[in-house]
C-alpha positions in Angstrom: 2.7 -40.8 -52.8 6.4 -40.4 -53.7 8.2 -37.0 -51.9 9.8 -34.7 -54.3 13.4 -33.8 -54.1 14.4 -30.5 -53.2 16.1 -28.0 -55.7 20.0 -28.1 -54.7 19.8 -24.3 -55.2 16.7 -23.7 -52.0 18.6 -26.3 -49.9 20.1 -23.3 -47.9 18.6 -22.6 -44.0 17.5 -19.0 -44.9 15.6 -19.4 -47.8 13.3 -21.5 -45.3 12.9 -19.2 -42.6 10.4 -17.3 -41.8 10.4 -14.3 -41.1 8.5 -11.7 -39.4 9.2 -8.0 -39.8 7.2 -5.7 -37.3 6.8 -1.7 -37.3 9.9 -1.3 -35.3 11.8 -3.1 -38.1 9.9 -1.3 -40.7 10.3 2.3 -39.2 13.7 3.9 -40.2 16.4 4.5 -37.9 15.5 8.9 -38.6 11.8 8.0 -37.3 12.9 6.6 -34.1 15.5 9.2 -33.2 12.5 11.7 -33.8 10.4 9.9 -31.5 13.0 9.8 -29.0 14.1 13.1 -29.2 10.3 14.4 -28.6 9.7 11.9 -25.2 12.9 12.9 -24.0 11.9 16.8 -24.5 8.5 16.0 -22.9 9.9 14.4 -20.3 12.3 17.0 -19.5 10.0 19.9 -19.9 6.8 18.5 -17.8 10.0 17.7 -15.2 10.9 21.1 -14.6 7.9 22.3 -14.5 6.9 20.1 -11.4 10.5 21.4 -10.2 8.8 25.0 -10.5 5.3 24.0 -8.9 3.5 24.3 -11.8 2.4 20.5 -12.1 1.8 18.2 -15.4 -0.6 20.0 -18.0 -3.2 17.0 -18.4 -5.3 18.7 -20.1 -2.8 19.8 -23.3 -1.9 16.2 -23.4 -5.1 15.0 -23.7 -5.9 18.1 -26.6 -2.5 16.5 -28.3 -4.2 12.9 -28.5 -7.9 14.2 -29.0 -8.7 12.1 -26.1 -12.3 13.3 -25.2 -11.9 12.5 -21.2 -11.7 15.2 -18.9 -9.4 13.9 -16.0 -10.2 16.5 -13.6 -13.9 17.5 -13.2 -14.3 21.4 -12.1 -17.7 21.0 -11.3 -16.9 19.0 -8.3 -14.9 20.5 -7.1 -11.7 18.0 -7.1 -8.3 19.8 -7.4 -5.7 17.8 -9.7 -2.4 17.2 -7.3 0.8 15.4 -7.8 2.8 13.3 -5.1 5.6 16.3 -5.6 3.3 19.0 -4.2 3.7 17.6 -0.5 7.2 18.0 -0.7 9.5 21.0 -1.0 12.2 20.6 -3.7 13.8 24.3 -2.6 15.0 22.6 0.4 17.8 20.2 1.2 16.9 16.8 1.9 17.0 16.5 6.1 15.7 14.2 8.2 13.8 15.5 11.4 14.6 12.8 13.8 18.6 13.0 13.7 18.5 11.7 17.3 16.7 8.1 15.3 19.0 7.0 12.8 22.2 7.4 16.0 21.9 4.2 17.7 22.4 4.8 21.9 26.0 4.6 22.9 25.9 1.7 25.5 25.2 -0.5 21.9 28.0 -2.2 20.6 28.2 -3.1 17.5 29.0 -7.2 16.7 30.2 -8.6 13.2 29.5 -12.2 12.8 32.5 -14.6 12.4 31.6 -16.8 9.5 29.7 -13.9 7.2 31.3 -10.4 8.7 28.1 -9.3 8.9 28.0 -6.2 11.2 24.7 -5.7 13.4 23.6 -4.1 16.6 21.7 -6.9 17.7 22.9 -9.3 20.0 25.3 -12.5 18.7 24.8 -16.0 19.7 27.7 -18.1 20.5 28.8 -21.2 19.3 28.0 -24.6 21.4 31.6 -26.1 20.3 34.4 -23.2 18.9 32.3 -20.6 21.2 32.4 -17.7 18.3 29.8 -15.3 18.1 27.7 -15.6 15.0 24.6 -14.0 13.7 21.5 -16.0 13.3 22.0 -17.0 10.2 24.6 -18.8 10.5 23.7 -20.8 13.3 21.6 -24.1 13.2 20.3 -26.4 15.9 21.1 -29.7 16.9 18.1 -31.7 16.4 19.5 -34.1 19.7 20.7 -31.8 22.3 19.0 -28.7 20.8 22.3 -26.8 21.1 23.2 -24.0 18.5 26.5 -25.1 16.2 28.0 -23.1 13.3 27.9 -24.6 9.8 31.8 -25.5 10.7 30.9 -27.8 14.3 28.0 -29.4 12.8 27.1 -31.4 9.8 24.0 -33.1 8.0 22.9 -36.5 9.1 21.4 -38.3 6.1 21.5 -41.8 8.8 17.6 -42.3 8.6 16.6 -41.5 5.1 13.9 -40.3 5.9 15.1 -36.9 6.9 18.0 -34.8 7.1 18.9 -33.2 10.3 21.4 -31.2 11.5 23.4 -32.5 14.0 27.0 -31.3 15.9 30.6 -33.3 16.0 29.2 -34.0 19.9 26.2 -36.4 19.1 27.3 -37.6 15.7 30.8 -39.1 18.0 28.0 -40.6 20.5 26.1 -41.8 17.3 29.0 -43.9 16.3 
């Protein structure tokens, strides 16, 4: 069967497209500033009135949507709490256990040579240069078990099999 040439005229790339127009397309620009202007007044009203203690009215929402669900059952007994109820917005934010977050004074604090990290923890040093550097930056000599920084060591690729890290010491012996 022989293929039929295409008009000149529909040879263009949009004519061929397809395209698929949702309800966000569809919806006018009006309609979505509506719909944003109501969530953000929801959002804003049920706010302050968890600011005030007053808690998020489930139960006009649900009216709103003609949900038939109850979410809190009276005849139980439950109560209907929010996570903002256990604290006390009145107040200023303080934390009981100053004494905590001040480290003790015989701690120094160390900053790592190669990333400037700063730490209390304790620093190892270097097996060759002997600067201090955090753990991270250190890696072990898989032949005298040593710990080098990345700039006193280097990757052995000699066996193919594996790659292992190695420091200028045991890679001179190597040779």
């Amino acid at each position: 069967m022989r293929k039929r040439k295409a008009d000149s005229s529909s040879s263009t790339q949009t004519s061929q497209c397809k395209t698929h127009l949702g309800f966000k397309e569809m919806a006018s620009e009006e309609d979505w500033n509506l719909i944003y202007a109501k969530t953000q007044q929801m959002l804003i009203s049920n706010a302050q009135g968890l600011y005030k203690g007053e808690g998020v009215q489930l139960n006009n929402v649900l009216e709103q949507n003609m949900s038939p669900i109850s979410v809190v059952e009276e005849d139980k007994g439950y109560k209907q709490s929010s996570l903002l109820d256990h604290f006390k917005l009145d107040e200023p934010c303080t934390h009981k256990h100053k004494q905590d977050l001040i480290p003790p004074p015989n701690i120094e604090k160390h900053t790592c040579t190669y990333c400037l990290k700063s730490s209390f923890s304790p620093l190892s040093i270097c097996g060759f240069c002997e600067r201090k550097f955090c753990p991270q930056c250190l890696g072990r000599c898989s032949r005298c078990v040593k710990l080098f920084c990345s700039v006193c060591s280097q990757m052995d690729y000699s066996d193919n099999v594996d790659e292992r890290l190695m420091c200028f010491t045991c890679i001179s012996e190597n040779i």
